[in-house]
Structures are given as structure tokens and as C-alpha cells.
N, C-alpha and C positions, 0 to 999 in steps of 0.2 A: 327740121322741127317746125318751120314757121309752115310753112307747104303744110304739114299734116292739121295743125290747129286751127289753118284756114280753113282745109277742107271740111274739118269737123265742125267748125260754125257754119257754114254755109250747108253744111249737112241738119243741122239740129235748129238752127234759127227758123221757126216754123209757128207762129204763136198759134195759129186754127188748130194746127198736129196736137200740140201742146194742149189744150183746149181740149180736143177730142179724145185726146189719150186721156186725160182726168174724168171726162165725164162717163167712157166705158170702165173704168176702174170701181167708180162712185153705182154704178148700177149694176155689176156684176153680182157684188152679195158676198158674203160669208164663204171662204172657199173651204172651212175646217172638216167638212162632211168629203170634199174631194180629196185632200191631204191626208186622212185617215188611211184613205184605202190605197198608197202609195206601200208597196212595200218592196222595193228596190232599198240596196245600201244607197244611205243618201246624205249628205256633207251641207250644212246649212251655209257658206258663205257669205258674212254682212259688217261693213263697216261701220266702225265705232263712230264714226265721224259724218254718217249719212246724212245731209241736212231735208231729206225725200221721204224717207221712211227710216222711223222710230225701231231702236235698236230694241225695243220690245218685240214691236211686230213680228222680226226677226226670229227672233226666241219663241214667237208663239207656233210660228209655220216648222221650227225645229221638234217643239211640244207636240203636235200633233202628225209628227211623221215618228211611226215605232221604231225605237234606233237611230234615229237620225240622231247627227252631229255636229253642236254649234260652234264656228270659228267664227269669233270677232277678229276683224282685221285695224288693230291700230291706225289710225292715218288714212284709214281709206275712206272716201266718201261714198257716193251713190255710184258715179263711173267706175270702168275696168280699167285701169293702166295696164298696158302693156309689158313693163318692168314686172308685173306683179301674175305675167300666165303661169312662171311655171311655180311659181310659188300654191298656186290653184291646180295647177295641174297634180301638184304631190297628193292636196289633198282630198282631189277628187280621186285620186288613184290609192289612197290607201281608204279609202272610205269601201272602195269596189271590193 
């Protein structure tokens, strides 16, 4: 465990990345007009607990895909845990 937490800081400790990834986020725009025309079954997964993005937001990119379906995930924050693929794998799979 200590092995993977390292690698993952030393993977994600990057403040420029960090920096860069915000300012292409903040100039991309409005994705609602892309998201419309998605029409795959599609499973919204977002944690109740995201301190990154507003479990609104969430909800909004669910609203805008026809069909789509919102799972709030209790406890979970903005990361993927591991413990928690095949819990995601159900419900992308019954979303399909």
C-alpha cells in the first residue's frame, strides 16, 4: 500500500499539470450542445463527496444526456478507488 500511494504522489504532484489542466477546463466552454447529441446508454457516476466538482454539475451532464443515469456514490470523492471498479463495472454494465 505504501509503494502504490507513493507512486501516486509522485505521479500527480505536478503543480504547472495542475495549472494547465484548470486553465484548459476554464476555456473549453459549455459542453451541453456536445452532451445532447451523445446517445449511447450512458450511467452518470459522481461522488457525493467530490471536493473538485459540484454534485450539481453532476446532475447537469446526467440532464443532458437522453436516458442517462445518475449514481451518486456515497463516500466517494473526486478519485477512483480501486475497491470500488467492480462496484462501477455493474453499473456500467447494466446501464449498456
Amino acid at each position: 500500500l505504501r509503494a502504490l500511494l507513493e507512486a501516486e504522489y509522485d505521479r500527480s504532484f505536478y503543480p504547472a499539470g495542475v495549472a494547465r489542466q484548470l486553465a484548459a477546463i476554464m476555456v473549453n466552454g459549455d459542453r451541453r450542445t456536445l452532451l445532447r447529441r451523445i446517445a449511447a446508454p450512458t450511467v452518470v457516476l459522481h461522488g457525493k463527496d467530490d471536493p473538485l466538482i459540484r454534485l450539481e454539475c453532476g446532475q447537469d451532464v446526467a440532464a443532458n444526456i437522453a436516458g442517462a443515469e445518475m449514481r451518486v456514490v456515497a463516500g466517494l470523492g473526486h478519485d477512483f478507488p480501486p475497491a470500488l471498479a467492480e462496484t462501477f463495472a455493474a453499473a456500467i454494465d447494466a446501464a449498456a
